[in-house]
PyMOL commands that place a pseudoatom at each C-alpha (Angstrom):
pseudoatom trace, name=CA, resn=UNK, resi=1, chain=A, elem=C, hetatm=0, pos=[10.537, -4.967, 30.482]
pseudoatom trace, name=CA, resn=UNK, resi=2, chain=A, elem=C, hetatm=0, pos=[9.025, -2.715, 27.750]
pseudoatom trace, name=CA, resn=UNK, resi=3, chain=A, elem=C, hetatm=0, pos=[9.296, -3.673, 24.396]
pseudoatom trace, name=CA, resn=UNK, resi=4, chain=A, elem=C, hetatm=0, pos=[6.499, -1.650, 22.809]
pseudoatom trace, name=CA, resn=UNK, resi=5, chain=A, elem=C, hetatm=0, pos=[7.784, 0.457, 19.596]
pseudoatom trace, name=CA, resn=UNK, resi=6, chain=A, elem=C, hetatm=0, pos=[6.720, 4.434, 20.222]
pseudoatom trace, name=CA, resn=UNK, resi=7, chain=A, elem=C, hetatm=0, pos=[3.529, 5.132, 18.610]
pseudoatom trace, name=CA, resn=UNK, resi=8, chain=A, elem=C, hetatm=0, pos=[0.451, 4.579, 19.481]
pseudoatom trace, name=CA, resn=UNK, resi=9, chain=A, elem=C, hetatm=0, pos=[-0.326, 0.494, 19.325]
pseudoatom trace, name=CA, resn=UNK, resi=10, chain=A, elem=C, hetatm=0, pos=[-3.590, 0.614, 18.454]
pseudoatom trace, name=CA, resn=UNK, resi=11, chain=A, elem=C, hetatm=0, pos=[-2.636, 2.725, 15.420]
pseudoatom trace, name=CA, resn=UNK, resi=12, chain=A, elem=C, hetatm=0, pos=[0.184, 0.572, 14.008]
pseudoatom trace, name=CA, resn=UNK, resi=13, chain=A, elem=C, hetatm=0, pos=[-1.791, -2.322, 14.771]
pseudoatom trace, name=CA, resn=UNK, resi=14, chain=A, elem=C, hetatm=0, pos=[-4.122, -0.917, 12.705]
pseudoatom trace, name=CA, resn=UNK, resi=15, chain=A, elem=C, hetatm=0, pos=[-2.032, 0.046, 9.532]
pseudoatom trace, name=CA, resn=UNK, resi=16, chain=A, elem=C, hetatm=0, pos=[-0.109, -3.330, 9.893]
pseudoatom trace, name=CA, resn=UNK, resi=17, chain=A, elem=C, hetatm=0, pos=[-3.516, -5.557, 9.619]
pseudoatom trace, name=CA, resn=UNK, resi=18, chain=A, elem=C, hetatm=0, pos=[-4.793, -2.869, 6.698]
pseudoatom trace, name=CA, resn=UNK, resi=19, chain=A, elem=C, hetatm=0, pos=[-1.318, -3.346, 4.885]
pseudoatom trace, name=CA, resn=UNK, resi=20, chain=A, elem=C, hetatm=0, pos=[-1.653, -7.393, 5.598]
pseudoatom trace, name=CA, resn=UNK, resi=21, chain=A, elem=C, hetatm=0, pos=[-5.119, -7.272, 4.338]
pseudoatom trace, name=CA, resn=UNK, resi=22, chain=A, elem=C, hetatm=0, pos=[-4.212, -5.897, 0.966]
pseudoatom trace, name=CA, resn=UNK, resi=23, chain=A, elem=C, hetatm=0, pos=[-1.921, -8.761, 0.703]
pseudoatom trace, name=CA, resn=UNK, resi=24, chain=A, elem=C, hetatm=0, pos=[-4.432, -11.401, 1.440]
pseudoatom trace, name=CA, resn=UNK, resi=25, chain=A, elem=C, hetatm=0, pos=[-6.047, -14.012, -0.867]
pseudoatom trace, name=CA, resn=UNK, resi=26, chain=A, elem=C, hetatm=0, pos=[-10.350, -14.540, -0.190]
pseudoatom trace, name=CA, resn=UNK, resi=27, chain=A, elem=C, hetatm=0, pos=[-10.788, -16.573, 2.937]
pseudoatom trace, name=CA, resn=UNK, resi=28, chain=A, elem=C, hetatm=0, pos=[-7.686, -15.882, 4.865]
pseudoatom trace, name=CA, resn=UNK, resi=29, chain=A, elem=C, hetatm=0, pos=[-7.983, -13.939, 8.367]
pseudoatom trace, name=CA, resn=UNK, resi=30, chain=A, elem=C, hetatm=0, pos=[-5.447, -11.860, 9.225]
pseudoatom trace, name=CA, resn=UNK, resi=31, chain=A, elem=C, hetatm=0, pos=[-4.327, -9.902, 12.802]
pseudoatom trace, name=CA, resn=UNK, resi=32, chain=A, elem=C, hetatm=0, pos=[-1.331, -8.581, 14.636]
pseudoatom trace, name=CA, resn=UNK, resi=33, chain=A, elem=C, hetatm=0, pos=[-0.341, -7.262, 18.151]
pseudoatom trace, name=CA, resn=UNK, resi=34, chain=A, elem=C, hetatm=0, pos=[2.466, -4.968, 19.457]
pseudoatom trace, name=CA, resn=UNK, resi=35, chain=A, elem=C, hetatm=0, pos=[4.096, -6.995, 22.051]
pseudoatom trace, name=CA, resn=UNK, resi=36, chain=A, elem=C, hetatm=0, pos=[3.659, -6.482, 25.579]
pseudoatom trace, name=CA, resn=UNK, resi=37, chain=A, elem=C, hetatm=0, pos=[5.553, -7.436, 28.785]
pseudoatom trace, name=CA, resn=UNK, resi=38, chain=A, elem=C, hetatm=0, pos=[3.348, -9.858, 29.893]
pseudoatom trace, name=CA, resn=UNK, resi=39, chain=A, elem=C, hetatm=0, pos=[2.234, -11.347, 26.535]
pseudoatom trace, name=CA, resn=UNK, resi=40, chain=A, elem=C, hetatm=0, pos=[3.328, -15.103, 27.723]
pseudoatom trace, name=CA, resn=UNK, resi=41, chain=A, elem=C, hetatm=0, pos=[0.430, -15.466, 29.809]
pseudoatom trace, name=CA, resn=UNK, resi=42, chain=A, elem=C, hetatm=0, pos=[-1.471, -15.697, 26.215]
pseudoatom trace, name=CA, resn=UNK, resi=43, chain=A, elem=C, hetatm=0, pos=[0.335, -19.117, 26.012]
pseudoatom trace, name=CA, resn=UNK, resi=44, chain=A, elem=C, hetatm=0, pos=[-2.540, -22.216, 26.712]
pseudoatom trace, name=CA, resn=UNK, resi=45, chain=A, elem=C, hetatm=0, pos=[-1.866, -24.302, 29.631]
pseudoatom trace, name=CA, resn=UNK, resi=46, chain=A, elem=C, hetatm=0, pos=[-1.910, -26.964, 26.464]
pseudoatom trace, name=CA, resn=UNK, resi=47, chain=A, elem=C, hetatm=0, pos=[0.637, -25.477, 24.608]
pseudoatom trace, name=CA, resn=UNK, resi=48, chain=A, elem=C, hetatm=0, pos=[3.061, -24.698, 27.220]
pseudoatom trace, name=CA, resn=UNK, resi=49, chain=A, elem=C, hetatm=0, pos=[4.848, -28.490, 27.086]
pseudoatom trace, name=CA, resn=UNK, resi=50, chain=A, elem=C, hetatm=0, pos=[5.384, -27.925, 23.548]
pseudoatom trace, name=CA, resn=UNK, resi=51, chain=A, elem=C, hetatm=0, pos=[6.906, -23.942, 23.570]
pseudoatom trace, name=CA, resn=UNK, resi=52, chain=A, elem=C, hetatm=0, pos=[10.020, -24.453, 26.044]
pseudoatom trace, name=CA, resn=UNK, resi=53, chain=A, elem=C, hetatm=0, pos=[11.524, -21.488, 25.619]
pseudoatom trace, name=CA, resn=UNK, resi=54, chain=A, elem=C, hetatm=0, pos=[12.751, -20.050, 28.963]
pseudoatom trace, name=CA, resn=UNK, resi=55, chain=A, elem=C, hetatm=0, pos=[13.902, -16.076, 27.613]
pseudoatom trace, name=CA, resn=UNK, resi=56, chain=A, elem=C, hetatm=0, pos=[11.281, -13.631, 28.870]
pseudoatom trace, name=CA, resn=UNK, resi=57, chain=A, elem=C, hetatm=0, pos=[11.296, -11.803, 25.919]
pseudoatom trace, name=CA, resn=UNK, resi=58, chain=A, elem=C, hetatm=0, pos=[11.316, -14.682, 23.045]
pseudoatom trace, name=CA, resn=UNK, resi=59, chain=A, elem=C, hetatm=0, pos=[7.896, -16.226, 25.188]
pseudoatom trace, name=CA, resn=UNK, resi=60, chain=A, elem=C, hetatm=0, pos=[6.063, -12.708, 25.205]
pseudoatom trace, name=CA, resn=UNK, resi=61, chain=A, elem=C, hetatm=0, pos=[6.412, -12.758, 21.220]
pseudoatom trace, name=CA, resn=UNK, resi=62, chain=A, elem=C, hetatm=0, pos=[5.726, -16.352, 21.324]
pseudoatom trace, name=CA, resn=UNK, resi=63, chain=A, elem=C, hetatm=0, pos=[2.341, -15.414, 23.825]
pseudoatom trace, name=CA, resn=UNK, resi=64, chain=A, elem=C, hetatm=0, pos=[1.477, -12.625, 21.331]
pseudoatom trace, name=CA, resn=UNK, resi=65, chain=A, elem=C, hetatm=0, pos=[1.081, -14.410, 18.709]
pseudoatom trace, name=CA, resn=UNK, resi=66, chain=A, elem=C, hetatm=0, pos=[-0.555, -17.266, 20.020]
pseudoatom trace, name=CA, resn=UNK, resi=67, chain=A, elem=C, hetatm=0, pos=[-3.413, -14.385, 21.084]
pseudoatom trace, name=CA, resn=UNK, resi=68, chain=A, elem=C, hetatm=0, pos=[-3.602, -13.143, 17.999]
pseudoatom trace, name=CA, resn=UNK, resi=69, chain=A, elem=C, hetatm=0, pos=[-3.814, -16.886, 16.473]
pseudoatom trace, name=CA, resn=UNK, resi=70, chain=A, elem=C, hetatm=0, pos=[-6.248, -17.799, 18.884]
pseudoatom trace, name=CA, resn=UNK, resi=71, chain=A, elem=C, hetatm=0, pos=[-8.605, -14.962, 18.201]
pseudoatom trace, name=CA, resn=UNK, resi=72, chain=A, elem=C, hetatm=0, pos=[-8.401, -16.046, 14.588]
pseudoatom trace, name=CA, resn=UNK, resi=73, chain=A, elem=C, hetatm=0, pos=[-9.449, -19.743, 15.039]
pseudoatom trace, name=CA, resn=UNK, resi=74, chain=A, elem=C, hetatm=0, pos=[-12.061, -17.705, 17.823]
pseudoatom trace, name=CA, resn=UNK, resi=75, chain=A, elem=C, hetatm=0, pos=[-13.407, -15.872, 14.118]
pseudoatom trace, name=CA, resn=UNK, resi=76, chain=A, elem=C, hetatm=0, pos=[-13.566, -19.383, 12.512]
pseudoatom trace, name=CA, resn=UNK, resi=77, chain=A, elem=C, hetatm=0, pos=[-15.911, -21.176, 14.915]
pseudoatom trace, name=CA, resn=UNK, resi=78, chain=A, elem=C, hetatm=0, pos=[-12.892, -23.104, 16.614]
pseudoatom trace, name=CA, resn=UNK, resi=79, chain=A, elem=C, hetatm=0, pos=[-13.543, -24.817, 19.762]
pseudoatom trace, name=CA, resn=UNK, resi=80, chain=A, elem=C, hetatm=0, pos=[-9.940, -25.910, 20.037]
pseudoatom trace, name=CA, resn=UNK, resi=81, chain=A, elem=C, hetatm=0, pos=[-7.763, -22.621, 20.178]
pseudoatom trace, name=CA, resn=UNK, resi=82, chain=A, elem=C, hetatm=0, pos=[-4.674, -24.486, 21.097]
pseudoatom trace, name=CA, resn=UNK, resi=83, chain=A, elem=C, hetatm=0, pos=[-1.711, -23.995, 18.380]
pseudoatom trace, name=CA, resn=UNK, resi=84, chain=A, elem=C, hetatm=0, pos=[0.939, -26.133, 19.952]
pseudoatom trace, name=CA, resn=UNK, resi=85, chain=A, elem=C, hetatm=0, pos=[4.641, -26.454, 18.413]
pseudoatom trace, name=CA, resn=UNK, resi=86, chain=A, elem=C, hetatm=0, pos=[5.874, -29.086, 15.999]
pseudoatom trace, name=CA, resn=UNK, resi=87, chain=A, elem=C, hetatm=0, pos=[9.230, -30.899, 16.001]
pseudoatom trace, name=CA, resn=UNK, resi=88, chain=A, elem=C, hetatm=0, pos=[10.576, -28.384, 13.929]
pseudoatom trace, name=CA, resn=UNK, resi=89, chain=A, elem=C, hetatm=0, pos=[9.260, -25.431, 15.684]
pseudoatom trace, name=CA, resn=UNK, resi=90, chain=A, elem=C, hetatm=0, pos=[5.758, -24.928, 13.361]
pseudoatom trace, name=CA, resn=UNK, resi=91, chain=A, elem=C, hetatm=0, pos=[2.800, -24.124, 14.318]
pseudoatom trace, name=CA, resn=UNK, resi=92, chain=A, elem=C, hetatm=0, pos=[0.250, -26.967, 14.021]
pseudoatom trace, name=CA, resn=UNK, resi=93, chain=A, elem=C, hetatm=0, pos=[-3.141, -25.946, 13.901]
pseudoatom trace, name=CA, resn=UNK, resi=94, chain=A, elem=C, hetatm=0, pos=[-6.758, -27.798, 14.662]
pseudoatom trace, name=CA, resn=UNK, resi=95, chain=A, elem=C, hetatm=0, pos=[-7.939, -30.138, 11.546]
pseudoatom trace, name=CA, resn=UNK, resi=96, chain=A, elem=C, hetatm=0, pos=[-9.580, -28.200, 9.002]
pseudoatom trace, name=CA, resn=UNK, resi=97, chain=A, elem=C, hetatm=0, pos=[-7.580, -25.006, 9.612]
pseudoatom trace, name=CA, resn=UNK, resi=98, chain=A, elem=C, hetatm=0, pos=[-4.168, -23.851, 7.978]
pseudoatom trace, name=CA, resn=UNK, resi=99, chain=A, elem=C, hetatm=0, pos=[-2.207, -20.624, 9.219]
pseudoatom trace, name=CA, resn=UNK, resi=100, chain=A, elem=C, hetatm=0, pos=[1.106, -18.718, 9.818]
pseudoatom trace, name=CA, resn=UNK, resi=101, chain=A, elem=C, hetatm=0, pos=[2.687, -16.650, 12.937]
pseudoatom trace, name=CA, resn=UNK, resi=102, chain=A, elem=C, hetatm=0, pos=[5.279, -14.863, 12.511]
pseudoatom trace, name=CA, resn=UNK, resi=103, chain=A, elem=C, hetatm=0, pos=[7.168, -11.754, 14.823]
pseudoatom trace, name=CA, resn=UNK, resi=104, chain=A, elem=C, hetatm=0, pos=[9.925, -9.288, 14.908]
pseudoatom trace, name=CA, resn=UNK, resi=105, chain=A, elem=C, hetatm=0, pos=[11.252, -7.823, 17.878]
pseudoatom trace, name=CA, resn=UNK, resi=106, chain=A, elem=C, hetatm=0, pos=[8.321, -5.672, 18.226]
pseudoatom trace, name=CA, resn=UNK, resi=107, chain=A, elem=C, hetatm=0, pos=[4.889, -6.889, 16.235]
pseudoatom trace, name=CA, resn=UNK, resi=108, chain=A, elem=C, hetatm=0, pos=[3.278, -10.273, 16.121]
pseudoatom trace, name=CA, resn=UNK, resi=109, chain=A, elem=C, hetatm=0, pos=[1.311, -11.265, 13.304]
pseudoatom trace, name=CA, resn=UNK, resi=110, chain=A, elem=C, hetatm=0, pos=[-0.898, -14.319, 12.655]
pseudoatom trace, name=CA, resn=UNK, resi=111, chain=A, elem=C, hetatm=0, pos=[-3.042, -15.594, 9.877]
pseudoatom trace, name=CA, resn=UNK, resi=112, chain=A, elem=C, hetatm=0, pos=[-5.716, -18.154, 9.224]
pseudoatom trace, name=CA, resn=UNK, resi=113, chain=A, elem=C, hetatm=0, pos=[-7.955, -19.792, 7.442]
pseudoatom trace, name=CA, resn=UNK, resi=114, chain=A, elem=C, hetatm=0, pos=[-10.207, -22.815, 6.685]
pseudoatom trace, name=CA, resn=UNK, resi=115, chain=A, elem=C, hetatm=0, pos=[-8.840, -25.575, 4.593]
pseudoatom trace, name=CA, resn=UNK, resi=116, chain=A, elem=C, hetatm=0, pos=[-10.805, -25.597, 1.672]
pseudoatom trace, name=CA, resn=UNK, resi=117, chain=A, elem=C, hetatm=0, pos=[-10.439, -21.877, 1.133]
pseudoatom trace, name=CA, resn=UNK, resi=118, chain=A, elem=C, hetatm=0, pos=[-6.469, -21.585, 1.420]
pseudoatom trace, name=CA, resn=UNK, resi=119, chain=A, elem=C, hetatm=0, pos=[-4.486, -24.685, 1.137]
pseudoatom trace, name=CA, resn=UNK, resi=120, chain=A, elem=C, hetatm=0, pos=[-1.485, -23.535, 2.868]
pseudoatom trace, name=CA, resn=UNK, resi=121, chain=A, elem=C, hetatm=0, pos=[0.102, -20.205, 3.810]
pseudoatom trace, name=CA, resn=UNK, resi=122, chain=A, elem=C, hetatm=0, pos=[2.768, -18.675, 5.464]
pseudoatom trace, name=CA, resn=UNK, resi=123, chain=A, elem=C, hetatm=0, pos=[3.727, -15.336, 6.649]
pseudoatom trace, name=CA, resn=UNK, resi=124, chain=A, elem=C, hetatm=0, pos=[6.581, -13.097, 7.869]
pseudoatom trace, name=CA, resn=UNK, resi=125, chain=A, elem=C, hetatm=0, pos=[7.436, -10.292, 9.202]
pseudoatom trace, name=CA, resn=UNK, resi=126, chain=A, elem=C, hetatm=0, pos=[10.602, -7.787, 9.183]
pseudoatom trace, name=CA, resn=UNK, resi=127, chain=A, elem=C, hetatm=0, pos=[12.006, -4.427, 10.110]
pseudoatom trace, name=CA, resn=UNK, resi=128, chain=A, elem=C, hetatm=0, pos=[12.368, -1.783, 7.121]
pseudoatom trace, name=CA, resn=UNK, resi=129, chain=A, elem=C, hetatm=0, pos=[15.849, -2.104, 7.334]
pseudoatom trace, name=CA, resn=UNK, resi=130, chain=A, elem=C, hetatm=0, pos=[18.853, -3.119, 4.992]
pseudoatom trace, name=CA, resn=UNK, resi=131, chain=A, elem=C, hetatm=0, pos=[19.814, -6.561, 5.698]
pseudoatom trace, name=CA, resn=UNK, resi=132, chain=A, elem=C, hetatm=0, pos=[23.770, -7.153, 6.401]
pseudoatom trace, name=CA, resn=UNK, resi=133, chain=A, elem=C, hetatm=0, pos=[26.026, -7.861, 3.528]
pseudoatom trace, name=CA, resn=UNK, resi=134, chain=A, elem=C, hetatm=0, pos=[26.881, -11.255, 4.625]
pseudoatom trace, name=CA, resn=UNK, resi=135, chain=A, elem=C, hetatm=0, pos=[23.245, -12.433, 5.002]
pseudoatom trace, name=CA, resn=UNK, resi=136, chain=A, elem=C, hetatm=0, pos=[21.892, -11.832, 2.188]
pseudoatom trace, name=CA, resn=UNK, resi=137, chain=A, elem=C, hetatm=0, pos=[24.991, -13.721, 0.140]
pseudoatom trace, name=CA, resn=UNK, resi=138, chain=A, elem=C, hetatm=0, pos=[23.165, -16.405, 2.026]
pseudoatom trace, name=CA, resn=UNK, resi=139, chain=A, elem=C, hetatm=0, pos=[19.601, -15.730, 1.016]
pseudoatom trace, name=CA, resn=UNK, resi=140, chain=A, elem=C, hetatm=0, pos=[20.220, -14.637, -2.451]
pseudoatom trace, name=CA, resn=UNK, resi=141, chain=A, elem=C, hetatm=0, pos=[20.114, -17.535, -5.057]
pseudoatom trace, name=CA, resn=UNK, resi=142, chain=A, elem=C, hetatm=0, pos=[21.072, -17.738, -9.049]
pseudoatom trace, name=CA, resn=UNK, resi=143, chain=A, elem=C, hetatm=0, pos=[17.708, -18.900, -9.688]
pseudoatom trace, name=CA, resn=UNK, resi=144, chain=A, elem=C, hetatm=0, pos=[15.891, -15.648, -8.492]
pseudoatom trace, name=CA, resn=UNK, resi=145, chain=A, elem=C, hetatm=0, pos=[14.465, -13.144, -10.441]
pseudoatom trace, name=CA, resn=UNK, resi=146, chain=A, elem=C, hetatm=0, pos=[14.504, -9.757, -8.489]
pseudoatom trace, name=CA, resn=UNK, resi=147, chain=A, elem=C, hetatm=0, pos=[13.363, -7.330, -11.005]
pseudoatom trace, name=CA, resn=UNK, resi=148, chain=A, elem=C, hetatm=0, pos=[13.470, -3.531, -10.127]
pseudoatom trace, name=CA, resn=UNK, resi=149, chain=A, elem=C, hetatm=0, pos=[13.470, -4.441, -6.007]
pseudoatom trace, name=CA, resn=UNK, resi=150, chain=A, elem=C, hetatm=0, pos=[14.754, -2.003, -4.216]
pseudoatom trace, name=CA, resn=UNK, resi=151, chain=A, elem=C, hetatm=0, pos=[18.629, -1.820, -3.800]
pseudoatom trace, name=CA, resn=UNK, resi=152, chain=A, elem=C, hetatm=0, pos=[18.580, -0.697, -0.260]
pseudoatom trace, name=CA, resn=UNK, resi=153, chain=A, elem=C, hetatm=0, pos=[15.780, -3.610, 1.318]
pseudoatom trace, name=CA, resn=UNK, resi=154, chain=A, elem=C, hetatm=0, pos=[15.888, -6.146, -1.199]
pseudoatom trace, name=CA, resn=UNK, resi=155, chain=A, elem=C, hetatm=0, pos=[17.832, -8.270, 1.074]
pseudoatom trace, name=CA, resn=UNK, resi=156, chain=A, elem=C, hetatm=0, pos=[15.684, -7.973, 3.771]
pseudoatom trace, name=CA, resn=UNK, resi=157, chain=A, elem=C, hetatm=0, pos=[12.700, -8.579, 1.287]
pseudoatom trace, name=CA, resn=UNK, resi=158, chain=A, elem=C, hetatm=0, pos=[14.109, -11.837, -0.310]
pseudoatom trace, name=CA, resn=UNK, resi=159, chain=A, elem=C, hetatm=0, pos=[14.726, -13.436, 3.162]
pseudoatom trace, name=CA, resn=UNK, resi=160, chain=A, elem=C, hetatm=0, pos=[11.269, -12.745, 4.364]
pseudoatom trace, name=CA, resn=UNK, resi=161, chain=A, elem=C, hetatm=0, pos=[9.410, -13.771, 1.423]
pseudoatom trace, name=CA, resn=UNK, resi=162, chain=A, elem=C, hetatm=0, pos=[11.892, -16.707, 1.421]
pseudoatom trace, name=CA, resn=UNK, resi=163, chain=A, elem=C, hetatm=0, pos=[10.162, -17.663, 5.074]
pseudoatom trace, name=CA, resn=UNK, resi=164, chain=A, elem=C, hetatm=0, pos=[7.067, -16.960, 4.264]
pseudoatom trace, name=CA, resn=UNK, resi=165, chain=A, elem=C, hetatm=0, pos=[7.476, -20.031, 1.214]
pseudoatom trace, name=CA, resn=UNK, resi=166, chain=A, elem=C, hetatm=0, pos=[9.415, -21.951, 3.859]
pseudoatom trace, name=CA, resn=UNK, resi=167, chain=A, elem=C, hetatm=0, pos=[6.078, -21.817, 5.952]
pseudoatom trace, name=CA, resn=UNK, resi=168, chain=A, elem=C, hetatm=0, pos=[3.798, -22.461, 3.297]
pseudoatom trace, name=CA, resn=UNK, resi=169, chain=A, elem=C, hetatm=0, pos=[5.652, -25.298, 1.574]
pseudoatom trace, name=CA, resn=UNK, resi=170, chain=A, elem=C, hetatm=0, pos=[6.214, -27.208, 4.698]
pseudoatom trace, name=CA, resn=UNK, resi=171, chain=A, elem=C, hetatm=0, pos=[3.012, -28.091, 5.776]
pseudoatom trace, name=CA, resn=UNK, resi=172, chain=A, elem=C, hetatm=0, pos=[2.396, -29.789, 2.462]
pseudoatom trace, name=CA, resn=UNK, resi=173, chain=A, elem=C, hetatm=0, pos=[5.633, -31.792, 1.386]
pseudoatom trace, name=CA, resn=UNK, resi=174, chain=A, elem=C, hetatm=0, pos=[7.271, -31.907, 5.155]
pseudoatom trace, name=CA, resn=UNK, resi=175, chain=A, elem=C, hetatm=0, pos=[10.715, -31.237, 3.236]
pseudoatom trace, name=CA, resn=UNK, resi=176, chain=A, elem=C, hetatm=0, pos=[12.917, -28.825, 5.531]
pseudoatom trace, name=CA, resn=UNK, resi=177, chain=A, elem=C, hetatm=0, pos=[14.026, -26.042, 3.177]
pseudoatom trace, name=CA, resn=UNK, resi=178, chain=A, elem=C, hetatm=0, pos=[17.175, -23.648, 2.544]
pseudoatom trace, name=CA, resn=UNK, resi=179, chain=A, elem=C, hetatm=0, pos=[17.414, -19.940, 0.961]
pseudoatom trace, name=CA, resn=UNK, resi=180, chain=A, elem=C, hetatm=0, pos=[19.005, -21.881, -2.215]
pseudoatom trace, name=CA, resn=UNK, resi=181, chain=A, elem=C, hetatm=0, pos=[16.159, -24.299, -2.274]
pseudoatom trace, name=CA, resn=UNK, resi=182, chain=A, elem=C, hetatm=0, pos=[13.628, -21.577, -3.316]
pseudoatom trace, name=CA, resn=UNK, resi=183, chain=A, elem=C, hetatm=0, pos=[13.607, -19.861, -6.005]
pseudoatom trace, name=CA, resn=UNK, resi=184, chain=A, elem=C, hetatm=0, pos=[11.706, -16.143, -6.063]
pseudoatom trace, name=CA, resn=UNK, resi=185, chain=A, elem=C, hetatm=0, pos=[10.609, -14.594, -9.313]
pseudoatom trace, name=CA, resn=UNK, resi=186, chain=A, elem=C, hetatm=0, pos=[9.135, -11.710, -8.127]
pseudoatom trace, name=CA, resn=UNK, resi=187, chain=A, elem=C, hetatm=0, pos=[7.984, -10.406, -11.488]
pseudoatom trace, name=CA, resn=UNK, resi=188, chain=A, elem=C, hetatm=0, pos=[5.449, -12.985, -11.574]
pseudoatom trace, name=CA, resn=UNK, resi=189, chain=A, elem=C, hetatm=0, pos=[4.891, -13.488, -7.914]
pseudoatom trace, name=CA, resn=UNK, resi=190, chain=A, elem=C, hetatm=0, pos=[5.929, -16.583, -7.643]
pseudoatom trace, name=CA, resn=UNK, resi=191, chain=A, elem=C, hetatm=0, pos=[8.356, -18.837, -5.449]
pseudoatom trace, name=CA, resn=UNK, resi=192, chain=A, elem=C, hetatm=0, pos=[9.098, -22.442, -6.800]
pseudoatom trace, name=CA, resn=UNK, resi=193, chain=A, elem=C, hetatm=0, pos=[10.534, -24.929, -4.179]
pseudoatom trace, name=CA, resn=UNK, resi=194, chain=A, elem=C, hetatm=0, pos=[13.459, -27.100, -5.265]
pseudoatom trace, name=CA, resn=UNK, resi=195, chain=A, elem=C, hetatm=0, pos=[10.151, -30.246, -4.681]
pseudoatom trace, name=CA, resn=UNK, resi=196, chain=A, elem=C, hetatm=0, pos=[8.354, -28.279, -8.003]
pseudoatom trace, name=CA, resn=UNK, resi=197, chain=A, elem=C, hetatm=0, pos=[5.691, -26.755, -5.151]
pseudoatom trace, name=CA, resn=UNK, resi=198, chain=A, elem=C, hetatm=0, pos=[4.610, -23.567, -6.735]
pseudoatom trace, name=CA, resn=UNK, resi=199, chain=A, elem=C, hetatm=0, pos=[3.556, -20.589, -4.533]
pseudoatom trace, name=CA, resn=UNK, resi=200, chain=A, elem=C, hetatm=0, pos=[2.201, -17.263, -4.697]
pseudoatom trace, name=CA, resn=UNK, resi=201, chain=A, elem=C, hetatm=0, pos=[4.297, -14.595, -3.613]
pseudoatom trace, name=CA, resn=UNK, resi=202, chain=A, elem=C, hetatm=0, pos=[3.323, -10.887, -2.195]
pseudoatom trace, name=CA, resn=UNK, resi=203, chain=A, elem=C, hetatm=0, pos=[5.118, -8.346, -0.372]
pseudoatom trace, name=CA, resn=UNK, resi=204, chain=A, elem=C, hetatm=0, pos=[4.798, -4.816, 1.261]
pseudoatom trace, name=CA, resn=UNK, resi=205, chain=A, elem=C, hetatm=0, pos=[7.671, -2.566, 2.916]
pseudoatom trace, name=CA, resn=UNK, resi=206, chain=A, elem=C, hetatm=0, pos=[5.054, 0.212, 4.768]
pseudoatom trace, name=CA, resn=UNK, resi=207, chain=A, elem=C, hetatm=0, pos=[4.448, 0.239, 8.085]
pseudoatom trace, name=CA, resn=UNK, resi=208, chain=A, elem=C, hetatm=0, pos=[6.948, -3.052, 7.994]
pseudoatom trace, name=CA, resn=UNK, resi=209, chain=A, elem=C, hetatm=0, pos=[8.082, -5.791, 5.714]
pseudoatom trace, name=CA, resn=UNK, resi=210, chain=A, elem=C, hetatm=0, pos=[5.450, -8.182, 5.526]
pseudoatom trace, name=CA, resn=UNK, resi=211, chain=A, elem=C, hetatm=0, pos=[5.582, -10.929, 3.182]
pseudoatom trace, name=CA, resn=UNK, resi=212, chain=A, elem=C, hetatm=0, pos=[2.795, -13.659, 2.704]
pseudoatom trace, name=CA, resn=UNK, resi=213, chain=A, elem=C, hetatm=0, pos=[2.717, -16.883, 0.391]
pseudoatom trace, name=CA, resn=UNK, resi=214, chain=A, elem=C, hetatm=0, pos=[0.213, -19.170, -0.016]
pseudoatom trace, name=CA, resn=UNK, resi=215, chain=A, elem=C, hetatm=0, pos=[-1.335, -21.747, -2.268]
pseudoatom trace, name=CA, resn=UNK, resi=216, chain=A, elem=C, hetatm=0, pos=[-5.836, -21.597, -3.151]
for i in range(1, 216): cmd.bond("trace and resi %d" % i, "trace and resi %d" % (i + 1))
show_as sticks, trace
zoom trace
């Protein structure tokens, strides 16, 4: 099983953590990894109860990201790498640390940070491609404010800045969200839950679409 994107991986990698770093507030650590064949083994023996997922390919994303979230906590003096799986399927992290994972078919991302620099953020990541009609009737709400975003991947831009709020918001209110209960404006940068949580917003379509949100 290959499911490595052609290119070399160390130099996407590279322009992926660049692009994610330009995006990112003070404080937060950022990372990715192409997925490999293989990746699961990345999963902790303590974190295996708690990702069940059987497919081959859905636990070498899941194992990818978990590295790259473990070398993060690794960064911020963590003893405790493990980042098992919540009820809902998010990540929950050792006390004192927030963070995000997020993957595609082919990149895993992760980021992190201490507590009292960030107090919540969440991340995603998408291919650079148009999202189908029907989906984004789903994602797109009255309430947002799209400005001049492009025609062609403003779709697929709305949906994952959309989860990246999801991910952000949740840790703090616990309130499981849908597309029509958040409301983009991205001329200011901001997302507002249908709770009042307000968010910061920030987006880039080069090398992929990466979208980040977070609250200081």
């Amino acid at each position: 099983m290959d499911i490595r994107p052609k290119g070399s991986s160390a130099s996407i990698e590279r322009a992926i953590e660049q692009a994610l770093t330009r995006l990112a507030p003070p404080g937060l650590g950022i990372g990715c990894r192409q997925i490999q064949a293989g990746d699961e083994q990345h999963i902790l023996p303590g974190e295996r109860a708690s990702i069940a997922t059987r497919d081959r390919r859905t636990r070498a994303a899941t194992g990818a990201g978990r590295r790259v979230a473990h070398e993060l906590l690794r960064r911020l003096g963590c003893k405790d790498l493990a980042v098992l799986r919540g009820e809902l399927g998010e990540p929950v992290w050792p006390a004192g640390i927030v963070g995000s994972i997020a993957h595609d078919d082919e990149i895993a991302v992760a980021v992190a940070a201490r507590s009292e620099a960030v107090r919540s953020v969440g991340v995603d990541i998408e291919p650079a491609s148009p999202l189908p009609d029907e989906l984004r009737a789903m994602v797109a709400a009255p309430q947002d404010r799209l400005g001049d975003l492009d025609a062609k991947l403003g779709g697929r831009i709305l949906f994952a800045v959309k989860e990246a709020a999801y991910k952000a918001s949740f840790p703090l209110d616990g309130r499981v969200l849908g597309f029509e209960d958040i409301a983009i404006d991205f001329e200011s940068g901001e997302a507002v839950t249908c709770s009042g949580r307000r968010l910061t917003v920030r987006f880039t379509t080069s090398p992929r679409i990466l979208a980040l949100a977070y609250t200081a």
